[in-house]
C-alpha positions in Angstrom: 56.2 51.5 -75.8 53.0 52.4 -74.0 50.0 50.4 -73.8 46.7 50.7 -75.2 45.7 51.8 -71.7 48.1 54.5 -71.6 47.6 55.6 -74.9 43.9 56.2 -75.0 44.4 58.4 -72.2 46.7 60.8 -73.4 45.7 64.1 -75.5 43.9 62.5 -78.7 43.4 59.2 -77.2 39.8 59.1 -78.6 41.2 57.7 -81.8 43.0 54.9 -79.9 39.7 54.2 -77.8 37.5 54.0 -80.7 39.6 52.4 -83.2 40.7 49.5 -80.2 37.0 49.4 -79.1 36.2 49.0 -83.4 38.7 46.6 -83.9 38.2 44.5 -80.7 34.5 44.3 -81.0 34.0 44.1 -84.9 36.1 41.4 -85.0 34.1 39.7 -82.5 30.7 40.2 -83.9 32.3 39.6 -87.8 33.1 36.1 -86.4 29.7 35.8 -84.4 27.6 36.6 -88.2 30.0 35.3 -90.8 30.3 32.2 -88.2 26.6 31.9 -88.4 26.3 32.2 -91.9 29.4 29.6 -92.8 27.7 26.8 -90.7 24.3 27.5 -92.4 24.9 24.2 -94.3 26.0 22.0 -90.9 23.0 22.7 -89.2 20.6 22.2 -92.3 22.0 19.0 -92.2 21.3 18.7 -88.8 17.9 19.8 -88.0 16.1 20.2 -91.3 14.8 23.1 -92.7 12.2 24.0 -90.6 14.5 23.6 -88.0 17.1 26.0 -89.3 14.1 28.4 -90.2 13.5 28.0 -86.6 17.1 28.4 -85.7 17.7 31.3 -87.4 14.4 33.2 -86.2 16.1 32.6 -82.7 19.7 33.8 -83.4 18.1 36.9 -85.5 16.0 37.6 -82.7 18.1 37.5 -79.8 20.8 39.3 -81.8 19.0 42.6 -81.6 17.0 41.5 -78.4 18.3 44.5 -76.4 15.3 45.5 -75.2 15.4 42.3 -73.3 17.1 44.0 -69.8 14.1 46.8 -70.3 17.1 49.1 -71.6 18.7 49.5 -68.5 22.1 48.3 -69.9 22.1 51.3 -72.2 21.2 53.6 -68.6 24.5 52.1 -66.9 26.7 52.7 -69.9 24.9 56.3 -70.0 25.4 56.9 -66.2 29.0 55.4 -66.0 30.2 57.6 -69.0 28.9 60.8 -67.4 30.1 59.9 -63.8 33.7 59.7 -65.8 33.4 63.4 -66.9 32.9 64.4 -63.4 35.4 61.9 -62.2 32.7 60.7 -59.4 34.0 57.0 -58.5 30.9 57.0 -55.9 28.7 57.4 -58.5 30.0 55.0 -60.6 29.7 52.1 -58.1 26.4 53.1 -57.2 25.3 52.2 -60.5 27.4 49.1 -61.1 25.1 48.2 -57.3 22.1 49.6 -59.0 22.2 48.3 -62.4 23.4 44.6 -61.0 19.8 44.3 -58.7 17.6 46.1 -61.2 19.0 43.4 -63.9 18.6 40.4 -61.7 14.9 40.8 -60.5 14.6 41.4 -63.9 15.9 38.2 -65.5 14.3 36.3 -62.6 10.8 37.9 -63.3 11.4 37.1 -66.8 12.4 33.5 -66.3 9.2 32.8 -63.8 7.3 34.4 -66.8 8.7 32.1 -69.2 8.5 28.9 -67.1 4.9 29.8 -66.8 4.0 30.7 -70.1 5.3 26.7 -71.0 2.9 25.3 -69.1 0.3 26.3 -70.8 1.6 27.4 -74.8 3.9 25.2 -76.7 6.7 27.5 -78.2 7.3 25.9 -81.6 3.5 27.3 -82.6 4.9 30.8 -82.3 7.5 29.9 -84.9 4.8 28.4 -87.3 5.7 24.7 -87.2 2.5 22.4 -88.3 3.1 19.7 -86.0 4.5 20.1 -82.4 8.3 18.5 -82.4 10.0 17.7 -79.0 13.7 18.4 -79.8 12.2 21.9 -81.6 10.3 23.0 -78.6 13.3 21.5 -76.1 16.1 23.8 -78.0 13.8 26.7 -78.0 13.3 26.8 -74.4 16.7 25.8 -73.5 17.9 28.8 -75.9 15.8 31.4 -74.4 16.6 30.3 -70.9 19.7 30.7 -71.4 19.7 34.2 -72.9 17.7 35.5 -70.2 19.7 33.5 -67.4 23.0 35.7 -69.3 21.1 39.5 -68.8 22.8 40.6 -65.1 26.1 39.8 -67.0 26.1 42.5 -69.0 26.8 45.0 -66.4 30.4 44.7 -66.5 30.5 45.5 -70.4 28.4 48.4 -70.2 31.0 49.4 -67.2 33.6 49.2 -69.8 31.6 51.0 -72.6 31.0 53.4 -69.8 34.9 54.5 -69.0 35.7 54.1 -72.7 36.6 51.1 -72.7 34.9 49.0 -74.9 38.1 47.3 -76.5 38.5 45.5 -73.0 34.9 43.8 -73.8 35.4 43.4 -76.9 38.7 41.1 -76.6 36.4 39.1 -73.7 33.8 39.6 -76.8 35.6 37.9 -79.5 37.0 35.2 -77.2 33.2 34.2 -76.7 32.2 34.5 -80.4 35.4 32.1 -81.5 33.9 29.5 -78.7 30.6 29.6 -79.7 31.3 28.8 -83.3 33.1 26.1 -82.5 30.5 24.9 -79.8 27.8 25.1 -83.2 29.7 23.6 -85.2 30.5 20.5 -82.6 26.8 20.0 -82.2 26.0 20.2 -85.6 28.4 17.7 -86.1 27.7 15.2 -83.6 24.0 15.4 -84.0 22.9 17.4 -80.9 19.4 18.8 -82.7 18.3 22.3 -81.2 19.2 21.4 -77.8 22.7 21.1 -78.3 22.5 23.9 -80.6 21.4 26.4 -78.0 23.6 25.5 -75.5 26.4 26.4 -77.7 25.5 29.5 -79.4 23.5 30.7 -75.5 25.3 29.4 -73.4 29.1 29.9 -74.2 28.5 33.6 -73.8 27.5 33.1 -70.1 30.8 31.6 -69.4 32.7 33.9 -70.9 30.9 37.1 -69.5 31.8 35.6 -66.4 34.8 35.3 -66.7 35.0 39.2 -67.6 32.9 40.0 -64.4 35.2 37.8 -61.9 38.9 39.6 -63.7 36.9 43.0 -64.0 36.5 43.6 -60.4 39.1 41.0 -58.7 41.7 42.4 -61.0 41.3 45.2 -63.3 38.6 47.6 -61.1 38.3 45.8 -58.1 37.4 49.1 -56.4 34.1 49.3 -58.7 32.9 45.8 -57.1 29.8 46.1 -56.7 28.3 45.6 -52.7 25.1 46.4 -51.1 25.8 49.2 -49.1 26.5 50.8 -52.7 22.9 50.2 -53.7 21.1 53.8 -53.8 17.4 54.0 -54.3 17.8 57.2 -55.6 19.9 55.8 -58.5 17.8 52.7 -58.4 14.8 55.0 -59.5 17.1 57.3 -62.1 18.4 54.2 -63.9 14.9 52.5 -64.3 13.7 56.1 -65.6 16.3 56.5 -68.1 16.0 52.8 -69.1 12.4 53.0 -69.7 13.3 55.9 -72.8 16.0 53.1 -74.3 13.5 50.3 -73.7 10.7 51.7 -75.5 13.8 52.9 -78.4 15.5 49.1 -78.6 11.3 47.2 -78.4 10.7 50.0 -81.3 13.6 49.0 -83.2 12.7 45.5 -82.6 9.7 44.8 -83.3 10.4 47.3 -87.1 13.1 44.8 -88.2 13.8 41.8 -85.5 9.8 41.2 -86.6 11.0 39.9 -90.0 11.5 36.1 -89.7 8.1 36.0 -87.3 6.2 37.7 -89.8 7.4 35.4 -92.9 7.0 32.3 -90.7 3.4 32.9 -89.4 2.6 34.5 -92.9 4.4 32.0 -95.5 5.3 29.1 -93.0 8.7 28.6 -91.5 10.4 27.0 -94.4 10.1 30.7 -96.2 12.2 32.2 -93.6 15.8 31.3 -95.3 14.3 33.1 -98.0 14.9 36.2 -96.1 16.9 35.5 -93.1 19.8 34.2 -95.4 20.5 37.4 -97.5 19.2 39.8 -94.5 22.0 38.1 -92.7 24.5 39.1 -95.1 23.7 43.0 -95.2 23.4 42.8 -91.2 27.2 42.2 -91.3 26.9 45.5 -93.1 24.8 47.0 -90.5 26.7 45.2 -87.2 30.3 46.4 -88.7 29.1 50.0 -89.3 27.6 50.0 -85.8 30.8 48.4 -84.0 32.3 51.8 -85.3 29.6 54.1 -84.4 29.2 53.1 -80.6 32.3 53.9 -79.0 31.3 57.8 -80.3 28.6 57.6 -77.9 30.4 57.7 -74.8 33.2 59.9 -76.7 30.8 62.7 -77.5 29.1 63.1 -74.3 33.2 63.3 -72.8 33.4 66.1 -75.8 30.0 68.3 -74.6 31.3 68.0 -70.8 34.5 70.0 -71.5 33.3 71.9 -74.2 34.5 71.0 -77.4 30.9 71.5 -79.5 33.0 72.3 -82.7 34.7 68.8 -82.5 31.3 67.3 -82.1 29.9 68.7 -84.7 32.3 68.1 -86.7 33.1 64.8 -86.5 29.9 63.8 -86.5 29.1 65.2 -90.1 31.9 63.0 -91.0 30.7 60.0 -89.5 27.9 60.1 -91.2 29.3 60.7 -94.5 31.5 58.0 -94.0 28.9 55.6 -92.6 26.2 56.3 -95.4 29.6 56.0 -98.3 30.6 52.6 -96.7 27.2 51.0 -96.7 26.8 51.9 -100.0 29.4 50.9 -101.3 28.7 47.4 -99.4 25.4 47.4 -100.3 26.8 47.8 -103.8 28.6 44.6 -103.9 25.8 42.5 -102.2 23.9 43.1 -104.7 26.2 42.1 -107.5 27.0 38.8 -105.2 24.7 38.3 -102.7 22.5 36.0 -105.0 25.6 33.4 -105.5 26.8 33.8 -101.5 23.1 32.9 -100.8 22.4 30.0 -102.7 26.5 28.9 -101.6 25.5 29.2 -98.5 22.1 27.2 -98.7 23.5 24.7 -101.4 21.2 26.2 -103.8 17.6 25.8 -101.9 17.5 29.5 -101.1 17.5 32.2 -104.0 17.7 35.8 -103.7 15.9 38.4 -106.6 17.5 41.8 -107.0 14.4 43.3 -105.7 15.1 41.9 -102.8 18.6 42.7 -102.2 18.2 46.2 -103.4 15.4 46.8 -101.0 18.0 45.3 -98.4 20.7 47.5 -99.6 19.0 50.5 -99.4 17.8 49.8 -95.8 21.2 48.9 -94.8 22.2 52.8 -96.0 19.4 54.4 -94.3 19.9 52.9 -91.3 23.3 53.2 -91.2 23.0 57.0 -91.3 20.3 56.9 -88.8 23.0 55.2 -85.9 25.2 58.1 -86.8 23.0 60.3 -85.6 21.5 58.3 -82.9 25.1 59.2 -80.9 24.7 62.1 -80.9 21.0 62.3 -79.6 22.2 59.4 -76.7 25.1 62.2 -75.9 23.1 65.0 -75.6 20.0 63.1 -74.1 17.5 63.2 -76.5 16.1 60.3 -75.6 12.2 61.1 -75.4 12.8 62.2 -79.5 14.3 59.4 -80.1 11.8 56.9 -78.3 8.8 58.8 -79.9 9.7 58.8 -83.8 10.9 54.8 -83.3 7.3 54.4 -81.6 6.3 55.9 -84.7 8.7 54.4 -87.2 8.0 50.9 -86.2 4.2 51.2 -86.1 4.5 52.6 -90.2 6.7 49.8 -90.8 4.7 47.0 -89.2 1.8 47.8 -91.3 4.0 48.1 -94.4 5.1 44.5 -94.2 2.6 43.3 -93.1 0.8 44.3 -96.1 3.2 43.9 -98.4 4.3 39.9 -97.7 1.1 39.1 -98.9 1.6 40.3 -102.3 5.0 40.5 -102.4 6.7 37.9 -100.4 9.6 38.5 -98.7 10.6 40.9 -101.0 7.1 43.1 -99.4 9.0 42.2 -96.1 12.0 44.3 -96.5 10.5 46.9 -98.7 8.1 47.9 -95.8 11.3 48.2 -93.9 13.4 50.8 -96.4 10.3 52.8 -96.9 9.2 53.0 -93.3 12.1 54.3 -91.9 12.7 56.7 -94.4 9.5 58.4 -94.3 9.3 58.6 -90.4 13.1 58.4 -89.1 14.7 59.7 -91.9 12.6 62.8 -92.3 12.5 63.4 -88.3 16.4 63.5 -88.4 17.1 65.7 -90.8 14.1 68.2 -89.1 15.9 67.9 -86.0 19.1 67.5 -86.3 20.4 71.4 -87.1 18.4 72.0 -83.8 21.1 69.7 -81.9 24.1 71.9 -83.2 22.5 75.2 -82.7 21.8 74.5 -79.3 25.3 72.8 -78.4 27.0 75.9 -79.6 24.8 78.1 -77.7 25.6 76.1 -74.8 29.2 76.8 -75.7 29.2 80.1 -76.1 27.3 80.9 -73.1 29.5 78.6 -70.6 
């Protein structure tokens, strides 16, 4: 029987790619958020509830901190999947090189940054404690430390996002997410405060990517190992461009909904943010699933456009949008019949969610979700500087909006800022531009 391997290279091998890289990679990030979510009650016990307010503001954070590597992650998978088009090895390894220097002067900068921003401001006042709290302020420097110290790492996954591949990281994925838990839950248990808390949930990912790195290019593409003669200014400069379009898309997206806990904690104290972190957290399993399936299109579309195959694009990216937008729904759907009792379960009953607030979540969770769907498409085709400039926009409409709105509103104003910000701004910049995309991909293919 052949392998996976084998398979998702032969004629229709997309579907083997994508559903491996779905599989692989949902899995680990379902066990990653429902992992988070089940030990809720552990670390309460634990650290309090301003510490687990704290807590989750970090893991909520960091989760969607992609802008973190200035976007150039997204510039290797980009480059990598349209060096495998043209079957160029050399310029594949010059951006493994590339994107491995580039990422570690920039986690070194970042870390100097961050050693000298604690000499002078104490961390736990940006999460809205009252009173300064040594373990607090330990575990959030440790934390972020750590998830800076873990940036030039992800290289080798965006090499295997880039050759479609993505089910290779995502068993090296799921591995991590399965230690991690059980790291929590040890320090939870055996009283580790913060400190231990971060080292499990930051620092077990470190390890374990690696690990990856060491078998990726010792075993499985030892001739991508990155050297120095590889380094290329040239593609030094072209990655940092092309970064600098996903940073300023991942700090949009960011700072529209990763803002949340930050703006409920500085707002209504720290000890408000389970109030919306809690069932947020349930309809991002939503959004994480639907996204796990969305990704792998990414590189599979711009493979598509190279040889020509606009109809199949188009195509299947109607449908993945229609299934996308029916899925969350339909989850969105059920949260809102249970996500009341699975949030006060999961807080023993000190955290309640209203129905405004889980229908304003729900119907975020469905805009966004069609939103990614399209977002493939524009990474395949490069439209990038659309992209950057309607999430510039998008999170500047929806910073306001909650901002505004928490005061009257609570955390309920929180999320409704967020559904009615991105519709107004992404949602009716999509469907303007969108019939644009497929006209000029089939003019494309009809001239070539």
């Amino acid at each position: 029987m052949d392998s996976p391997e084998a398979r998702s290279d032969q004629p229709g091998g997309w579907l083997w790619r994508v559903g491996g890289t779905a599989v692989s990679n949902g899995a680990a990030k379902g066990v990653l958020l429902v992992g988070t979510l089940l030990t809720v009650p552990l670390v309460l016990d634990a650290i309090g509830n301003e510490g687990l307010g704290v807590w989750l503001t970090l893991v909520t954070v960091t989760s969607v901190l992609g802008f973190a590597d200035l976007g150039l992650g997204n510039g290797i998978m980009t480059e990598v999947a349209g060096a495998t088009t043209s079957r160029s090895e050399e310029k594949i390894r010059s951006t493994v090189a590339a994107g491995y220097a580039l990422l570690v002067s920039v986690a070194i900068v970042m870390l100097v940054v961050l050693g000298a921003s604690t000499a002078f401001v104490d961390l736990s006042s940006l999460f809205g404690l009252e009173s300064p709290d040594a373990d607090l302020s330990r575990g959030i420097t440790v934390f972020l430390v750590l998830f800076l110290v873990g940036i030039p790492l992800s290289v080798t996954e965006k090499l295997q996002w880039g050759l479609q591949r993505g089910y290779v990281a995502g068993v090296w994925a799921l591995a991590s997410a399965l230690t991690t838990i059980f790291g929590v839950i040890a320090a939870a248990l055996l009283d580790l405060g913060l400190t231990g808390l971060a080292i499990a949930y930051a620092g077990t990912p470190i390890l374990f990517g690696l690990s990856n790195t060491v078998w990726s290019f010792a075993w499985w593409r030892p001739d991508l190992c990155p050297r120095r003669a590889h380094v290329r200014r040239a593609q030094m400069r072209e990655l940092w461009t092309i970064g600098a379009l996903y940073f300023v898309l991942q700090l949009s997206a960011a700072l529209a909904f990763a803002a949340d806990n930050f703006i409920v904690a500085m707002t209504l104290g720290p000890d408000r943010v389970p109030d919306l972190a809690v069932p947020a957290r349930l309809f991002g399993l939503v959004t994480f699933a639907l996204g796990l399936l969305l990704r792998p299109m990414w590189p599979e579309y711009t493979r598509a456009i190279s040889l020509g195959r606009v109809s199949w694009v188009e195509r299947t990216t109607i449908r993945s949008l229609v299934l996308v937008t029916g899925v969350a729904a339909l989850a969105s759907a059920g949260l809102l019949l249970f996500g009341s009792v699975l949030t006060s379960a999961l807080t023993r009953g000190t955290v309640t969610a209203s129905l405004a607030l889980l229908s304003a979540l729900g119907f975020t969770t469905v805009v966004v979700a069609a939103g990614n769907a399209l977002s493939m498409l524009y990474n395949a085709v490069g439209a990038m500087r659309f992209q950057a400039t309607v999430a510039l926009a998008m999170a500047a409409v929806v910073l306001i909006l909650k901002i505004t709105l928490v005061g009257p509103l609570g955390v309920t104003g929180v999320a409704l800022g967020g559904a009615v910000g991105y519709t107004m701004i992404s949602g009716t910049a999509f469907a303007w531009y969108t019939p644009g995309v497929f006209r000029r991909l089939r003019a494309d293919g009809s001239a070539a």
